[in-house]
N, CA, C and O atoms as a GROMACS GRO file, in nm:
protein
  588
    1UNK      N    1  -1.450   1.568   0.683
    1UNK     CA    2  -1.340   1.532   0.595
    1UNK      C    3  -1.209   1.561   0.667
    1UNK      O    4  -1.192   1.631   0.766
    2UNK      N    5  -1.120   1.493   0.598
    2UNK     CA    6  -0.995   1.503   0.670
    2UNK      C    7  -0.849   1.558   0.602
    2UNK      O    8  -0.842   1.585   0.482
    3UNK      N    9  -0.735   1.571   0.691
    3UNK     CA   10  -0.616   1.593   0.615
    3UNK      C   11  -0.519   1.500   0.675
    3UNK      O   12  -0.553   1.431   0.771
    4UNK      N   13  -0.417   1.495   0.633
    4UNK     CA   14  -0.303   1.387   0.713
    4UNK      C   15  -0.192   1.526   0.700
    4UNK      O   16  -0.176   1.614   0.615
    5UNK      N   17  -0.130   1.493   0.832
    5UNK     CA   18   0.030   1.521   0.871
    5UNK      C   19   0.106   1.436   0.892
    5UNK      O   20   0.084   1.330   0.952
    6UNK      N   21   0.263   1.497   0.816
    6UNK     CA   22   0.348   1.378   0.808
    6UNK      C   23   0.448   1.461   0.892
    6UNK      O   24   0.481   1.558   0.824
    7UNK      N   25   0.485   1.461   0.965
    7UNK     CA   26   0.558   1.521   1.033
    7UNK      C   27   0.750   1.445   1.044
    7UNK      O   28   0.774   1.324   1.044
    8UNK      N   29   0.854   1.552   1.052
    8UNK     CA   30   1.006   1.536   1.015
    8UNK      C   31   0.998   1.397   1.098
    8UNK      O   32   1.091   1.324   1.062
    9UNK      N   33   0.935   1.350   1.175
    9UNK     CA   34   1.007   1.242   1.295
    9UNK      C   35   0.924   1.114   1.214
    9UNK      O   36   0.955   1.004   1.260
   10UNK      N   37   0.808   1.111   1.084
   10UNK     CA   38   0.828   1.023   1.028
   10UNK      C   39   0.670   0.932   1.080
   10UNK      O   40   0.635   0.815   1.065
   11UNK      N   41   0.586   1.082   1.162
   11UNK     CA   42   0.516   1.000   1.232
   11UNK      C   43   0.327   1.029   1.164
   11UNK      O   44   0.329   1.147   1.197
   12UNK      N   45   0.261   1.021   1.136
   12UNK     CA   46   0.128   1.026   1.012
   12UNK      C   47   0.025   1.107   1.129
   12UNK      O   48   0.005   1.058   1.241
   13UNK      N   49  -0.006   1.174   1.106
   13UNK     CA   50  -0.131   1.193   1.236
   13UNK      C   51  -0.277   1.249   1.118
   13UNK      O   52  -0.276   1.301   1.006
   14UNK      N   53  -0.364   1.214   1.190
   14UNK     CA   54  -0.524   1.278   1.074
   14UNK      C   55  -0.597   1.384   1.169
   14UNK      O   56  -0.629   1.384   1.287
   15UNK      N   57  -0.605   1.448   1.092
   15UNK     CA   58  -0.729   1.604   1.173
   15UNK      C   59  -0.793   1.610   1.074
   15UNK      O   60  -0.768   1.572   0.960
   16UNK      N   61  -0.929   1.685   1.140
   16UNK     CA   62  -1.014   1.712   1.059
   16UNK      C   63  -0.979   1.860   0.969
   16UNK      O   64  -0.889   1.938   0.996
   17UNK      N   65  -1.062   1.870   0.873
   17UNK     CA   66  -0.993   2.027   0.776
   17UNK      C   67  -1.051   2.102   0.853
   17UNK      O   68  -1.148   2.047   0.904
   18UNK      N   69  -1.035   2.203   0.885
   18UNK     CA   70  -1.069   2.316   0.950
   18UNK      C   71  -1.168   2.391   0.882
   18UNK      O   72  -1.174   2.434   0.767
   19UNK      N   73  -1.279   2.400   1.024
   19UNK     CA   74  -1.388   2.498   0.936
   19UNK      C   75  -1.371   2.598   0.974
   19UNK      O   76  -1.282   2.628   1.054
   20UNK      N   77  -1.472   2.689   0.915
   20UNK     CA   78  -1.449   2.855   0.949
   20UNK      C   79  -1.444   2.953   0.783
   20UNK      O   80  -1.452   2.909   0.669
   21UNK      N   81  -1.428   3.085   0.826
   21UNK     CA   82  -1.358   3.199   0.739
   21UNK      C   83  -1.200   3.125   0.677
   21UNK      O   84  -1.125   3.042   0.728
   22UNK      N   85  -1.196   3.200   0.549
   22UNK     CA   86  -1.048   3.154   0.513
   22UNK      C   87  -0.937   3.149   0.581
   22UNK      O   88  -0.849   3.066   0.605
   23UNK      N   89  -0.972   3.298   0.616
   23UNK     CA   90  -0.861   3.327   0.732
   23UNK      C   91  -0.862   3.275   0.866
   23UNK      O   92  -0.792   3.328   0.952
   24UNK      N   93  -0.933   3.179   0.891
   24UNK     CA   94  -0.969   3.106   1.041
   24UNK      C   95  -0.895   2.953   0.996
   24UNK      O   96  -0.844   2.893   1.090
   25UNK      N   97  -0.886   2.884   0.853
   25UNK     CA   98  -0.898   2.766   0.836
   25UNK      C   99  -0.739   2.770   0.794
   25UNK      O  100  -0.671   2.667   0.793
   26UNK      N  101  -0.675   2.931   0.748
   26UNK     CA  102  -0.545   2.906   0.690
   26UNK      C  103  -0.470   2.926   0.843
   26UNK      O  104  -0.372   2.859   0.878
   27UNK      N  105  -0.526   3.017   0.917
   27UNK     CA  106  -0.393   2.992   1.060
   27UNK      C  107  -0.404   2.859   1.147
   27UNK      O  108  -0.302   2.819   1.202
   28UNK      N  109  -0.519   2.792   1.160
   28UNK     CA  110  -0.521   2.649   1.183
   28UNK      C  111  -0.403   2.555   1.084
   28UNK      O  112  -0.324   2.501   1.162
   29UNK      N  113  -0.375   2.526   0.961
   29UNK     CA  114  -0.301   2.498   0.878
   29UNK      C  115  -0.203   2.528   0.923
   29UNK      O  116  -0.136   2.447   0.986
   30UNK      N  117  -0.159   2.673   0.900
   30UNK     CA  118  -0.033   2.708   0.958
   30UNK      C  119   0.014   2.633   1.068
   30UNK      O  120   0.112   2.563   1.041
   31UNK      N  121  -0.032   2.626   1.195
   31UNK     CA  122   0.014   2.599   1.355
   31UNK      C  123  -0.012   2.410   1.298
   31UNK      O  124   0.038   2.327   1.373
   32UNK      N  125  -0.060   2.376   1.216
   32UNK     CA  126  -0.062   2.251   1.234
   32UNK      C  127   0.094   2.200   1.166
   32UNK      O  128   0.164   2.105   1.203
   33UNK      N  129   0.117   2.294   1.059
   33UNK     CA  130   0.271   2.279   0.972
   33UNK      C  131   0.366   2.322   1.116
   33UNK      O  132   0.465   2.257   1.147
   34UNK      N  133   0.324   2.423   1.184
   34UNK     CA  134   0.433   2.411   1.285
   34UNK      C  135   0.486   2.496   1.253
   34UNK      O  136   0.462   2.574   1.161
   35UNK      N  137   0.611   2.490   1.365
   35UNK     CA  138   0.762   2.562   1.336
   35UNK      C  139   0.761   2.686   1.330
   35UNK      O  140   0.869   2.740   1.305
   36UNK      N  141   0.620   2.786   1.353
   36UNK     CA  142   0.642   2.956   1.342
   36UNK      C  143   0.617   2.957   1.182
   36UNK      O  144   0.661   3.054   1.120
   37UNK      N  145   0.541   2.843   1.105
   37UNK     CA  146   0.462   2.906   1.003
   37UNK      C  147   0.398   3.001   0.963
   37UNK      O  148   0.275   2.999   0.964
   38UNK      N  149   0.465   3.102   0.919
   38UNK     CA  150   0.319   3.185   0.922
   38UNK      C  151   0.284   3.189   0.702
   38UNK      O  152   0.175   3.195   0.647
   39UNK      N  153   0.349   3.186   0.672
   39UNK     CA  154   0.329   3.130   0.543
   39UNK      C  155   0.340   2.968   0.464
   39UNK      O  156   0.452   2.924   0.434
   40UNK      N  157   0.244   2.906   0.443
   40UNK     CA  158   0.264   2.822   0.362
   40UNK      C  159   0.275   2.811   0.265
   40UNK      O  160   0.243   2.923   0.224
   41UNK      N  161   0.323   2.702   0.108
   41UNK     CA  162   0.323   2.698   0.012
   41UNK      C  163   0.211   2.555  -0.060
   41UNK      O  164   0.184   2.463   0.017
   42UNK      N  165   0.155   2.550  -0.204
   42UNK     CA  166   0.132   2.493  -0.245
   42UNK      C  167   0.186   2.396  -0.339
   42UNK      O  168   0.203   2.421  -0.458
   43UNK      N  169   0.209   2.298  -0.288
   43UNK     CA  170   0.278   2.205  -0.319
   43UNK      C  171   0.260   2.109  -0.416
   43UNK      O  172   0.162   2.050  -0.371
   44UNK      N  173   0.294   2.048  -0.534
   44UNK     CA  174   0.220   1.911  -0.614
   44UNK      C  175   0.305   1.852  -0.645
   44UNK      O  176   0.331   1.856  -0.765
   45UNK      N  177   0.394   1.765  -0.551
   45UNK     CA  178   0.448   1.663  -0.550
   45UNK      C  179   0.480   1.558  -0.672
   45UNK      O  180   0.390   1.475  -0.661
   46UNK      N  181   0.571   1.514  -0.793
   46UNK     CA  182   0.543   1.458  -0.870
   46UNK      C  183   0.476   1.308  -0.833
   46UNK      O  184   0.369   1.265  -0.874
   47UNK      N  185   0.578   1.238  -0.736
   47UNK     CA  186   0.572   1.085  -0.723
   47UNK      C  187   0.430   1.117  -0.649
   47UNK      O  188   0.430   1.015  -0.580
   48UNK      N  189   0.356   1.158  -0.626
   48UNK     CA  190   0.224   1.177  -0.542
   48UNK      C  191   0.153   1.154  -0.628
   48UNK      O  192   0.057   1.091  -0.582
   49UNK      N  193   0.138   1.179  -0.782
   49UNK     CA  194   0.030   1.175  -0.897
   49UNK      C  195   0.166   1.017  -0.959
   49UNK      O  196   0.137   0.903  -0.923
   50UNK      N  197   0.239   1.028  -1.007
   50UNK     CA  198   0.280   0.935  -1.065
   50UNK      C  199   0.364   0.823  -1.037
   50UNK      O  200   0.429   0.758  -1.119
   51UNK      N  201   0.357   0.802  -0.879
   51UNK     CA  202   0.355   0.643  -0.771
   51UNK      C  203   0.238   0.650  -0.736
   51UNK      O  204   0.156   0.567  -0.778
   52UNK      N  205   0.206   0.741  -0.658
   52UNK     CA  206   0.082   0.687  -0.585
   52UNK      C  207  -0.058   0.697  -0.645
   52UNK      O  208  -0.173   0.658  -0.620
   53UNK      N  209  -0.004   0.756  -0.720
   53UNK     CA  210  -0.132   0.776  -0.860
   53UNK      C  211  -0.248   0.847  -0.830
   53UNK      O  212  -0.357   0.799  -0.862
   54UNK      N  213  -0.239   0.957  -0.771
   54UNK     CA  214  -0.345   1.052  -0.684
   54UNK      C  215  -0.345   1.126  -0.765
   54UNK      O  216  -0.237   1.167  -0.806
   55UNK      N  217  -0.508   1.187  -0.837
   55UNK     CA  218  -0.522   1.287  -0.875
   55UNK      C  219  -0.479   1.481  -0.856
   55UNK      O  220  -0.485   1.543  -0.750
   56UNK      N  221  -0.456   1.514  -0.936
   56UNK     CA  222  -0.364   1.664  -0.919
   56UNK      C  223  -0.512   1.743  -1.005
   56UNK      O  224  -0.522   1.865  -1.008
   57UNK      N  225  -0.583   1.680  -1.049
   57UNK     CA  226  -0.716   1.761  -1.122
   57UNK      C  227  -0.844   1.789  -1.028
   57UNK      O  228  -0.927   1.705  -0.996
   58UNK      N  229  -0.843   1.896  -0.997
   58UNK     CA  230  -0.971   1.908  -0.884
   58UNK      C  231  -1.125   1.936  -1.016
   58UNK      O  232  -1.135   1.989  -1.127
   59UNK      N  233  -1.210   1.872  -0.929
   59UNK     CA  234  -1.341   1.836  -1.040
   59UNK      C  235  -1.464   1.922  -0.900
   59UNK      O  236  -1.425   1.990  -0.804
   60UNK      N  237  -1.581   1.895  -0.928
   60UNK     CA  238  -1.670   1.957  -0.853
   60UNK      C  239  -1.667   1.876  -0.711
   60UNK      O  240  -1.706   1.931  -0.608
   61UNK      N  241  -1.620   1.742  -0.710
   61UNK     CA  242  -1.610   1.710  -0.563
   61UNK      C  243  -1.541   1.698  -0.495
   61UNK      O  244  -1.432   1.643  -0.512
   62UNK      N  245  -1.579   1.738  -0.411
   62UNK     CA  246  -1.478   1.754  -0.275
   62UNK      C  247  -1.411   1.665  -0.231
   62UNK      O  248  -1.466   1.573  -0.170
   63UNK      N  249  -1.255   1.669  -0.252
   63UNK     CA  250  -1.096   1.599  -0.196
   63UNK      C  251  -1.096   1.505  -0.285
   63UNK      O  252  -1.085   1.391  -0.239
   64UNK      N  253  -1.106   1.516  -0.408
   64UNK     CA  254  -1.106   1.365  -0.488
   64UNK      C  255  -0.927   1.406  -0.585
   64UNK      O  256  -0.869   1.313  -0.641
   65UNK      N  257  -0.884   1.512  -0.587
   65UNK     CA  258  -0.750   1.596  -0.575
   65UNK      C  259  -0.678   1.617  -0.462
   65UNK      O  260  -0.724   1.668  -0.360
   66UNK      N  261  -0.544   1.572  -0.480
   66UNK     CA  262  -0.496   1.616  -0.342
   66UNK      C  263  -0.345   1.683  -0.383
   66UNK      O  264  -0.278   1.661  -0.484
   67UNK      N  265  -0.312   1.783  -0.256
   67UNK     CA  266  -0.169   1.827  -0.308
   67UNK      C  267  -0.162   1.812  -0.153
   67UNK      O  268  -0.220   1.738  -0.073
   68UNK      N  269  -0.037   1.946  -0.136
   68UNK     CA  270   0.058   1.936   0.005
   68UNK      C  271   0.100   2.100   0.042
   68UNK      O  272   0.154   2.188  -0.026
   69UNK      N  273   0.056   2.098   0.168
   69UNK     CA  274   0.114   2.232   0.198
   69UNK      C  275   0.220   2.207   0.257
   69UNK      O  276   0.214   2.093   0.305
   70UNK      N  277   0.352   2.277   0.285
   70UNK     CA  278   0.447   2.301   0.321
   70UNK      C  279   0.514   2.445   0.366
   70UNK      O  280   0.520   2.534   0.282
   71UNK      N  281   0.565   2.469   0.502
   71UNK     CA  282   0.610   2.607   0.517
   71UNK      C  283   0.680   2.655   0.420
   71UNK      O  284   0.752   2.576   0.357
   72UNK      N  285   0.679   2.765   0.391
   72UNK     CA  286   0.733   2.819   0.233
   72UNK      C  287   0.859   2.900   0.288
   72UNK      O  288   0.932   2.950   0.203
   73UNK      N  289   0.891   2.916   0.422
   73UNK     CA  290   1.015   2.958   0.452
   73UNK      C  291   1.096   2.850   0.546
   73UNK      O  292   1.195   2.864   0.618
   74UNK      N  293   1.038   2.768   0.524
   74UNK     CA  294   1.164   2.624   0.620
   74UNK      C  295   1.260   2.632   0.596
   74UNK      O  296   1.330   2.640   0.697
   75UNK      N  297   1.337   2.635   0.466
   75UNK     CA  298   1.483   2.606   0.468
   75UNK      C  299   1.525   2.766   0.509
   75UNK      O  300   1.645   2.790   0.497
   76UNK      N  301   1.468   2.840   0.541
   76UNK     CA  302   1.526   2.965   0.640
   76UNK      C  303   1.499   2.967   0.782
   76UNK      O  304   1.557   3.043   0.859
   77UNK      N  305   1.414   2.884   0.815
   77UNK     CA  306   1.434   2.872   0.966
   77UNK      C  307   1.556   2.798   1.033
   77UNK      O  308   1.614   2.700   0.985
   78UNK      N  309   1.591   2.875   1.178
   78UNK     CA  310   1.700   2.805   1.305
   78UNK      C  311   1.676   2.645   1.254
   78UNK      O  312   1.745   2.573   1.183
   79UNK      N  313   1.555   2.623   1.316
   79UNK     CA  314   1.520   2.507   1.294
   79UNK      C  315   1.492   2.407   1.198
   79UNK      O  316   1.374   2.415   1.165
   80UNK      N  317   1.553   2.318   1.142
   80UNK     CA  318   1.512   2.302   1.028
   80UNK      C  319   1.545   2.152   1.009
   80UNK      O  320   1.654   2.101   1.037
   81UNK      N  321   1.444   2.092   0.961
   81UNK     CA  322   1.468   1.921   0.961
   81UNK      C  323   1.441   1.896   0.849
   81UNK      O  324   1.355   1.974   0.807
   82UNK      N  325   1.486   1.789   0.742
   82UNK     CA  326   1.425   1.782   0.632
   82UNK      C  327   1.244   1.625   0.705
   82UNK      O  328   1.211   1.551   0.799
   83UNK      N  329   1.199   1.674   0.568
   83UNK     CA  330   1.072   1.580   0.552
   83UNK      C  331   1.056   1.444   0.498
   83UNK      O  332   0.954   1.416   0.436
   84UNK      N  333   1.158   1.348   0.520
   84UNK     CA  334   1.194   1.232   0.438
   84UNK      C  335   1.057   1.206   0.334
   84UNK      O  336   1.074   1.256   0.223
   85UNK      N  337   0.964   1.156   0.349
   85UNK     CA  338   0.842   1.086   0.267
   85UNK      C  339   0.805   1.262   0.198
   85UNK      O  340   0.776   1.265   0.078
   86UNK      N  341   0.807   1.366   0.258
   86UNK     CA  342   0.782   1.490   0.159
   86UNK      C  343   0.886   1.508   0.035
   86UNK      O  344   0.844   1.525  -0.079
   87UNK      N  345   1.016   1.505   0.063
   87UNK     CA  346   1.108   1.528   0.010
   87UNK      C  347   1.143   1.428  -0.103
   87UNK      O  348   1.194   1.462  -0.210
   88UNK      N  349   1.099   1.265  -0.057
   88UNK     CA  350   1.049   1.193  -0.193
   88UNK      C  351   0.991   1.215  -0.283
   88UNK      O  352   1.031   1.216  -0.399
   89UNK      N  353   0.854   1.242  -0.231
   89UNK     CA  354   0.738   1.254  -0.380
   89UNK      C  355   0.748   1.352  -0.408
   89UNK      O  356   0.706   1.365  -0.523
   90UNK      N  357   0.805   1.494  -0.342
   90UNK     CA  358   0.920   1.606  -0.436
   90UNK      C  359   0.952   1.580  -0.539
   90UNK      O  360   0.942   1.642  -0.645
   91UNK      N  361   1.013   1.442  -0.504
   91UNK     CA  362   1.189   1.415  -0.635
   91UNK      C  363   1.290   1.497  -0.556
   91UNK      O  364   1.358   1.566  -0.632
   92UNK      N  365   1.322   1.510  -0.424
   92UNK     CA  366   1.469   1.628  -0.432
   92UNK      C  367   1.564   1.474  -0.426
   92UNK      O  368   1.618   1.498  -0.319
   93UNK      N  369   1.607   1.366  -0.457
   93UNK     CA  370   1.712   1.302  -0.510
   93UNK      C  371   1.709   1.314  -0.635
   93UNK      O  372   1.792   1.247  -0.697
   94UNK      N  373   1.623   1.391  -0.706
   94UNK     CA  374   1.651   1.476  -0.848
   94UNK      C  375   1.733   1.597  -0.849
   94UNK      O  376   1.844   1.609  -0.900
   95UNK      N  377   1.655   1.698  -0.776
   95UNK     CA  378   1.690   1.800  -0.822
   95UNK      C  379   1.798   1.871  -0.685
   95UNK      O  380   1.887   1.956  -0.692
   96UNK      N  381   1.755   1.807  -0.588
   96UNK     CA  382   1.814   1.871  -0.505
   96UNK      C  383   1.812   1.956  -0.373
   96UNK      O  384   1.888   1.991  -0.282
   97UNK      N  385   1.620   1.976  -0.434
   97UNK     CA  386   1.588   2.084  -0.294
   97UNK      C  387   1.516   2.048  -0.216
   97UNK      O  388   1.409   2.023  -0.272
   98UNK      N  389   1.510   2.022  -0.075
   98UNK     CA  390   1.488   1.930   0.012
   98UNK      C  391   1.333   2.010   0.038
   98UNK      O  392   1.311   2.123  -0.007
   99UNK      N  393   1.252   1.945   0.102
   99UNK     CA  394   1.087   1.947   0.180
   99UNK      C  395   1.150   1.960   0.327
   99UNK      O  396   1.183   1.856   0.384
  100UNK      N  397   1.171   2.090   0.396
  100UNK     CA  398   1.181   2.080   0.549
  100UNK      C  399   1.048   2.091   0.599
  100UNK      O  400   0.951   2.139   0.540
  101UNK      N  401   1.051   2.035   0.729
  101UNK     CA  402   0.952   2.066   0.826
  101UNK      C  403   0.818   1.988   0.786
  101UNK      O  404   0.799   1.928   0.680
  102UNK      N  405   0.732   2.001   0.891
  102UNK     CA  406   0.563   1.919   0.901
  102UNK      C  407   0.535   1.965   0.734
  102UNK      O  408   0.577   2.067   0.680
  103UNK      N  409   0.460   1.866   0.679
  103UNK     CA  410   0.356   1.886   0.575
  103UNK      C  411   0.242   1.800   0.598
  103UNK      O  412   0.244   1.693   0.660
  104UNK      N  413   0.128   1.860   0.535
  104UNK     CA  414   0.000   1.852   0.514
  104UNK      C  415  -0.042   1.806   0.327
  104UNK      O  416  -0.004   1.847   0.218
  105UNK      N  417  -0.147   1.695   0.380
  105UNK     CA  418  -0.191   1.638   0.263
  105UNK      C  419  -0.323   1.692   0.270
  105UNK      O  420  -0.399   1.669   0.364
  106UNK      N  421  -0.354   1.771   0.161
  106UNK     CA  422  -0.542   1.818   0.213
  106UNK      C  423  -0.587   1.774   0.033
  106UNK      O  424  -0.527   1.717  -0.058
  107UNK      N  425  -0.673   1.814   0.043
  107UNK     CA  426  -0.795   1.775  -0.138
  107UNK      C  427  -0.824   1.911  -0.140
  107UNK      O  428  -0.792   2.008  -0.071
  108UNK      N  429  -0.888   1.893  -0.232
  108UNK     CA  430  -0.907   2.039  -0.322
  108UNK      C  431  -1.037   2.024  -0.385
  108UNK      O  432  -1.050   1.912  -0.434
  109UNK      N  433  -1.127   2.093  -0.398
  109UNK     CA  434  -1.233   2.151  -0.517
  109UNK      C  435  -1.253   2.245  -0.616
  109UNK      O  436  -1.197   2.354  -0.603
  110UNK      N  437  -1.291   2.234  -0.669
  110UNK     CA  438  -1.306   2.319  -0.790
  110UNK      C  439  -1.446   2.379  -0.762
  110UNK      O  440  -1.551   2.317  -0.781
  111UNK      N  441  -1.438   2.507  -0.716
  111UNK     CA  442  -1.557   2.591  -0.718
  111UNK      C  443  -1.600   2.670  -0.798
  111UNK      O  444  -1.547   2.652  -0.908
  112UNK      N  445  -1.713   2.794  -0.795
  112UNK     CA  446  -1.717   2.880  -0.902
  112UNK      C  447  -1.637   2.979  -0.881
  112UNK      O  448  -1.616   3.060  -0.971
  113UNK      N  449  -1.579   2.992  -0.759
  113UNK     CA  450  -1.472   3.105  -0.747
  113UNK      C  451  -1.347   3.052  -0.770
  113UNK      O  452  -1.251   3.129  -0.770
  114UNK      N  453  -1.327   2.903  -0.795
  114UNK     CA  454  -1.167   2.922  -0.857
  114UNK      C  455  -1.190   2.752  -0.731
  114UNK      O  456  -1.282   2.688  -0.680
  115UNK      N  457  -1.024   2.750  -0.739
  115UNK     CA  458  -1.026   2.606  -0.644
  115UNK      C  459  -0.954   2.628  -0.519
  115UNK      O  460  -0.851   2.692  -0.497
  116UNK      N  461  -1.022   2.571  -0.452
  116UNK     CA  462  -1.012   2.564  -0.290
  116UNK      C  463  -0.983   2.412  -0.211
  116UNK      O  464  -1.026   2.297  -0.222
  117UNK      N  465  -0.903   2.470  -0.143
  117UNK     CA  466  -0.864   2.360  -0.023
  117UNK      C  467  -0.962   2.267   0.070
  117UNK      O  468  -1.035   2.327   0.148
  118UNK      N  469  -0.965   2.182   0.069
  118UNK     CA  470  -1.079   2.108   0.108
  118UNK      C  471  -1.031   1.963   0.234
  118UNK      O  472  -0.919   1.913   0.240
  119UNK      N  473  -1.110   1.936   0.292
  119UNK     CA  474  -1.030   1.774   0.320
  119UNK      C  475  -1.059   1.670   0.237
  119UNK      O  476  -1.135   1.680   0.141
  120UNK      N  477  -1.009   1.586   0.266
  120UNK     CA  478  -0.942   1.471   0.162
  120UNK      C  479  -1.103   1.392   0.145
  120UNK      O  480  -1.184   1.396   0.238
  121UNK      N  481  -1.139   1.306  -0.014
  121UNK     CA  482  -1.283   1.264   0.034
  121UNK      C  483  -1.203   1.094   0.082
  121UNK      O  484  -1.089   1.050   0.069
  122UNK      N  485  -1.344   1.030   0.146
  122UNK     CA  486  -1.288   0.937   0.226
  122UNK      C  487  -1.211   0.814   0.155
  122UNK      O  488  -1.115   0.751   0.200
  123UNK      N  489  -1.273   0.797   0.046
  123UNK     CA  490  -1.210   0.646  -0.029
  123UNK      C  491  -1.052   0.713  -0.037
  123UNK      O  492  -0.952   0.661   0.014
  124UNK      N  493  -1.057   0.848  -0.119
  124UNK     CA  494  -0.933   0.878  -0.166
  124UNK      C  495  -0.833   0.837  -0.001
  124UNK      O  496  -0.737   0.761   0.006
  125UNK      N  497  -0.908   0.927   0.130
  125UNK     CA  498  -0.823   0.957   0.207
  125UNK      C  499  -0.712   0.809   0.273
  125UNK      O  500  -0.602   0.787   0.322
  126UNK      N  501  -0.870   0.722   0.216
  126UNK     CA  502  -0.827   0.586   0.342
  126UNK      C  503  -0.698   0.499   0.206
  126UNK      O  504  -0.617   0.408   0.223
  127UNK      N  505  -0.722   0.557   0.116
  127UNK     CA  506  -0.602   0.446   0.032
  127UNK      C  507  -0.448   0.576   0.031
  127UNK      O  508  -0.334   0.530   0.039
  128UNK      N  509  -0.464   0.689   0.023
  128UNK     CA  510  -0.378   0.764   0.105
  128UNK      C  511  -0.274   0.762   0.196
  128UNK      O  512  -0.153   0.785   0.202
  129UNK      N  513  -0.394   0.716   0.287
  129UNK     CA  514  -0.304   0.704   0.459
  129UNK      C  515  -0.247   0.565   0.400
  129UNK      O  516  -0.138   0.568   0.342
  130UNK      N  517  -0.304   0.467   0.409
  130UNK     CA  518  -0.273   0.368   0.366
  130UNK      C  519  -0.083   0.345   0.289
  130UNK      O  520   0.013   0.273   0.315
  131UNK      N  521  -0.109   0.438   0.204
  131UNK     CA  522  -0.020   0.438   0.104
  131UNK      C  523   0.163   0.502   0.190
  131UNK      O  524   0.276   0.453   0.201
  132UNK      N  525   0.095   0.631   0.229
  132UNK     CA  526   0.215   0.724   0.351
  132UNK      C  527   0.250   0.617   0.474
  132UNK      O  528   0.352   0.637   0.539
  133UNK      N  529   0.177   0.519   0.501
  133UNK     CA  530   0.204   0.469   0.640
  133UNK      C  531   0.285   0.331   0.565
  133UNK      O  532   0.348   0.271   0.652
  134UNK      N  533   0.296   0.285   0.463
  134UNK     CA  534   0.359   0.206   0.417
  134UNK      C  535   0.509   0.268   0.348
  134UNK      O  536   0.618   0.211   0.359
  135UNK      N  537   0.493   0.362   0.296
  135UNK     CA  538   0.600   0.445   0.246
  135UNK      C  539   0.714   0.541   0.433
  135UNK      O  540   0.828   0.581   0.456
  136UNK      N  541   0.588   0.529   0.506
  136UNK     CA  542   0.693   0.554   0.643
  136UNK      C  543   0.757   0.398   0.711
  136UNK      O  544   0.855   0.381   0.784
  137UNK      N  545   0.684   0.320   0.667
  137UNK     CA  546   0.724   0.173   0.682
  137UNK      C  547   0.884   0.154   0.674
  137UNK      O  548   0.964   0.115   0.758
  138UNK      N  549   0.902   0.206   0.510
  138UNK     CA  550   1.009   0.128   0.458
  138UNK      C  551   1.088   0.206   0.464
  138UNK      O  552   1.201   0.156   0.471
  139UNK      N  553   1.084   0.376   0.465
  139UNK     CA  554   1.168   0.452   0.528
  139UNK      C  555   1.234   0.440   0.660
  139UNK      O  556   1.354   0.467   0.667
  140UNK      N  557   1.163   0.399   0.773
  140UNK     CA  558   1.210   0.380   0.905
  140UNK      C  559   1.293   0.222   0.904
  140UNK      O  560   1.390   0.202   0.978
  141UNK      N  561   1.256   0.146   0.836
  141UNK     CA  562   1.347   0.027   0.826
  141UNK      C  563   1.441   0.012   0.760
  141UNK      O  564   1.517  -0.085   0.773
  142UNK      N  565   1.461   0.138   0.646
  142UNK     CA  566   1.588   0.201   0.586
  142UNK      C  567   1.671   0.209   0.691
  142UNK      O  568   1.762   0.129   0.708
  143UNK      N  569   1.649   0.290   0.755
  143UNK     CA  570   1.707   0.389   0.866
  143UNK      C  571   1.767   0.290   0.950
  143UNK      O  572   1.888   0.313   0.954
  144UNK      N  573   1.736   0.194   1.017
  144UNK     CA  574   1.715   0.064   1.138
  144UNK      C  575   1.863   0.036   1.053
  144UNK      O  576   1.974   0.040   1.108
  145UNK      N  577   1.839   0.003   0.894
  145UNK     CA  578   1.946  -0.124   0.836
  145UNK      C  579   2.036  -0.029   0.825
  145UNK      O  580   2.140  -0.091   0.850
  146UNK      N  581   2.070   0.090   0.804
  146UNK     CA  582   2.206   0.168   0.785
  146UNK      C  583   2.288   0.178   0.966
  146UNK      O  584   2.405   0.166   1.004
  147UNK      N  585   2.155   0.205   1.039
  147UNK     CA  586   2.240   0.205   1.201
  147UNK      C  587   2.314   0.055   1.260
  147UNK      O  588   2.372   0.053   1.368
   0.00000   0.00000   0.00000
């Protein structure tokens, strides 16, 4: 199973979810968000459940839910870029507070110990990518018509 990265430059990449111990699969995550992550946050995006119409309810199978991790201290890093396509399905042209830095799209399950991070399952993943690589589409041709 898989996850997608959307990274500040606008560009989609897919890895597989990381296996292992928790603690083996969350510092993989981390270094994949980048930037001297060492904490991430859990993310649930509105326009992610209500544009793209992706489930936010994790059920017994695996990635049929999806949210977003995001460094949970970006807007305190030197470095700091906002996440155009993160910062959308945010809403921050609502409220205001921007998505910096790499994010991660992973699925979720619902286990007996509570719910866990999972990779994405495949139908969900492939109408997904699908969906981000069209939404980086029209963002980058935004960009083209203002220069």
């Amino acid at each position: 199973m898989y996850l997608i990265r959307i990274s500040t430059e606008l560009k989609l990449t897919v890895h597989d979810f990381p296996e292992g111990s928790y603690n083996e699969q969350n510092e993989v995550l981390r270094r994949l968000i980048g930037n001297g992550c060492e904490l991430y946050e859990h993310v649930m995006p509105k326009r992610l459940y209500t544009v793209l119409k992706h489930s936010n309810c994790p059920t017994n199978i695996q990635g049929q839910a999806i949210s977003m991790l995001v460094d949970e201290e970006g807007l305190l890093k030197e470095k700091k870029k906002m996440n155009p396509i993160a910062s959308y399905l945010y809403e921050t042209d609502k409220h205001g507070y921007p998505i910096v830095g790499n994010v991660l799209f992973i699925g979720e399950v619902q286990t007996a110990d509570g719910i866990n991070f999972c990779g994405i399952g495949e139908a969900v993943f492939e109408k997904l990518r699908e969906q981000l690589q069209e939404l980086i589409d029209k963002f980058k041709a935004a960009k083209m018509e203002k220069e």
